[in-house]
C-alpha positions in Angstrom: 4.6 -9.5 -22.7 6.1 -6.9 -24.6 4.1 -3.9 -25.6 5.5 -0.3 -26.7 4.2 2.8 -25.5 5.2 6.2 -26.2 6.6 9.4 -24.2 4.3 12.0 -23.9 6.0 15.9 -24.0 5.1 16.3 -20.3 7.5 12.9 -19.9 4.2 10.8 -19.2 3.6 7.6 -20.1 0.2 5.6 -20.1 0.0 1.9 -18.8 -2.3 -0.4 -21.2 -5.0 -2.3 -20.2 -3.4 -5.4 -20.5 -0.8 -4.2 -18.0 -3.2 -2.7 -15.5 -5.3 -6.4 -15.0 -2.2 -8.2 -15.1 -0.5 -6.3 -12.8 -3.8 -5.9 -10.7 -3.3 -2.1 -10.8 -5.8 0.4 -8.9 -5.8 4.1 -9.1 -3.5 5.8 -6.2 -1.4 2.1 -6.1 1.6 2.9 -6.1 5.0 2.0 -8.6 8.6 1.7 -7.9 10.9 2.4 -10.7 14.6 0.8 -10.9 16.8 1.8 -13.9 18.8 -1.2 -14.5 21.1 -1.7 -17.6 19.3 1.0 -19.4 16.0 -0.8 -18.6 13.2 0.4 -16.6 11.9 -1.9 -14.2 8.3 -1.1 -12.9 6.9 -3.1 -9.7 3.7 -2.2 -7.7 4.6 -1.4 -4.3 3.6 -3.7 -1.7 1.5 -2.6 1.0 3.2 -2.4 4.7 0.2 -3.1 7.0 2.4 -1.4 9.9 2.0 1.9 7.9 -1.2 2.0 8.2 -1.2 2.2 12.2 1.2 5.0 11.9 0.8 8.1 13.5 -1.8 9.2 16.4 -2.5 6.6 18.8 -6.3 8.1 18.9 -6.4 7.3 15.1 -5.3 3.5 15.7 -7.7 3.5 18.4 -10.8 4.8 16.7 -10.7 8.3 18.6 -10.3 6.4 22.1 -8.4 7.3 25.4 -5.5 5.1 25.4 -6.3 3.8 28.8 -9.8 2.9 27.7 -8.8 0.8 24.7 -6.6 -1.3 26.5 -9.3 -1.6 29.4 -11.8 -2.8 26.8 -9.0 -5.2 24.9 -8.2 -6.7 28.5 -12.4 -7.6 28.7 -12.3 -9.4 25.5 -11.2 -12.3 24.6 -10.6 -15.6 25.5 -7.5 -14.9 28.6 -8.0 -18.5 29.9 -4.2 -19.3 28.8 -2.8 -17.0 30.7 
C-alpha cells in the first residue's frame, strides 16, 4: 500500500483511514519511527504488560497493605500441588 501524504508547516503529518484500520491504530497508541536509507519506517509500539505494574506496589495491589494481598493470594487458589 502506497499512499502519499503531505507535510503540514507545523511538521505534522495525518495517517489515512486506510492506514489507521490496517494498522489497528487507536488514539494515544503509540508509533516508533526508524529513519532507514532515507525512509521512514513507522511501527505501532507494542504493549509491555510489565509496564503496566510499574510503580507503587499499592497501585498493583488495588490500594492494599502489602502483607494483606499476599495473605489473601495465599487463601486462594488451588495449593494442593505444593
Amino acid at each position: 500500500m502506497a499512499i502519499s501524504v503531505k507535510v503540514t508547516s507545523d511538521h505534522k503529518i495525518q495517517l489515512p483511514d486506510a492506514v489507521i484500520k490496517k494498522m489497528n491504530l487507536s488514539i494515544n497508541d503509540e508509533i516508533v519511527i526508524e529513519v532507514e536509507d532515507n525512509k521512514l519506517v513507522l511501527t505501532k509500539k507494542e504493549v509491555n504488560q510489565t509496564d503496566s505494574y510499574s510503580g507503587s506496589p499499592k497501585k498493583v495491589w488495588n490500594n492494599a497493605d502489602a502483607e494483606e494481598y499476599l495473605k489473601d493470594e495465599g487463601n486462594s487458589g488451588d495449593n494442593s500441588g505444593y
